[in-house]
C-alpha positions in Angstrom: 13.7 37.7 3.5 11.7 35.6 1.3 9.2 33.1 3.0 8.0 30.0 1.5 4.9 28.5 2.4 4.9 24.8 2.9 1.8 22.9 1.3 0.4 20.4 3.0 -2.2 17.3 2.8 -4.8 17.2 5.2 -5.4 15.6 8.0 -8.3 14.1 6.4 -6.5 12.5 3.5 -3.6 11.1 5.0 -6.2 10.0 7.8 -8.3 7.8 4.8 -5.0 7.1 3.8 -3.9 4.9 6.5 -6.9 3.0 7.1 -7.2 2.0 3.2 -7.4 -1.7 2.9 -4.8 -3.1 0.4 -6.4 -4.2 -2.1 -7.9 -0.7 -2.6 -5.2 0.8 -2.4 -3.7 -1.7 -5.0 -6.7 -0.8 -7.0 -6.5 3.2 -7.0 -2.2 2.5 -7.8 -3.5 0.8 -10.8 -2.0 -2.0 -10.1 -3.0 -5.4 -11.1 -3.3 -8.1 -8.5 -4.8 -11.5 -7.5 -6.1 -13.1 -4.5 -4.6 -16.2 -3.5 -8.0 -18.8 -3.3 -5.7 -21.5 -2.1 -4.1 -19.2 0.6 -5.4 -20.1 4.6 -4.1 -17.8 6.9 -2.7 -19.0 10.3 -3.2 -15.9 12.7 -5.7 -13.7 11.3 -8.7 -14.9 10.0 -9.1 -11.5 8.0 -5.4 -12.1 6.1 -5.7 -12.9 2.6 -2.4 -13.7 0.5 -2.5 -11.2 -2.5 0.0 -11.6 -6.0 0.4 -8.4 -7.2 2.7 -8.0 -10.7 5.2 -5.5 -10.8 7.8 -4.5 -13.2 8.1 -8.2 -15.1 7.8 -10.2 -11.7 5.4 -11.0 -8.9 5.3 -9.4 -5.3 3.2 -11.6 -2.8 1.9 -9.7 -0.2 -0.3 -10.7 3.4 -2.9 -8.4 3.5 -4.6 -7.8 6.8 -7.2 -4.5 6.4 -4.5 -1.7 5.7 -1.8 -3.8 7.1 0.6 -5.6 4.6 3.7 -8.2 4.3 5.9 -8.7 1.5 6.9 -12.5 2.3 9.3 -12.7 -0.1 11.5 -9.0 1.3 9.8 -10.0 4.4 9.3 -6.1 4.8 6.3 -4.9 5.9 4.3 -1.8 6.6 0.6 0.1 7.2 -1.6 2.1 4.9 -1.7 3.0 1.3 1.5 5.3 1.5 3.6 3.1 3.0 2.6 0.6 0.6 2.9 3.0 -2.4 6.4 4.0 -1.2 7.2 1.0 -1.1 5.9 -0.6 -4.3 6.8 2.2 -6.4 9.5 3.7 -4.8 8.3 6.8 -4.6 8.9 9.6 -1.3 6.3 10.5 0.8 4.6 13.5 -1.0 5.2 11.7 -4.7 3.2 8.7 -2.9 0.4 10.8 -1.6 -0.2 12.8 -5.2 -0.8 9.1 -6.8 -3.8 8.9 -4.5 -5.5 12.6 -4.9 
């Protein structure tokens, strides 16, 4: 019986993962985006409104620390996988390589 051995990230990783800030992770995606100057946030004094181009067209995100919001989808999520799963469509493990 043949065993495979399942690979894994570590804890460390995904940990740094999830507490990325958005516009870092934007950053190590490659990604280009802009921070809305105009933009005043109504809960959080931290949120910032962020445009980030995408495939011909604009996603607007609230970022707050690792925390994001499209408004537009109004889908929303938490850390850097999340938001490049979501972005980019891409499963878990794909997600995770784009940051290693």
């Amino acid at each position: 019986m043949r065993t495979t051995s399942r690979k894994s990230f570590s804890p460390e990783l995904l940990e740094q993962l999830r507490a990325m800030p958005v516009a870092a992770a934007l950053d190590a995606l490659g990604l280009y985006w802009k921070r809305d100057p105009d933009f005043v946030p109504v809960k959080d004094k931290n949120t910032v409104r962020l445009n980030v181009a995408l495939g011909g067209g604009v996603v607007e995100l609230l970022a707050t620390g690792p925390k994001w919001y499209d408004t537009r989808a109004e889908k929303g999520g938490g850390g850097a996988v999340d938001l490049a799963m979501y972005l980019l469509r891409l499963d878990f493990v794909a997600a995770v390589k784009r940051f290693q």
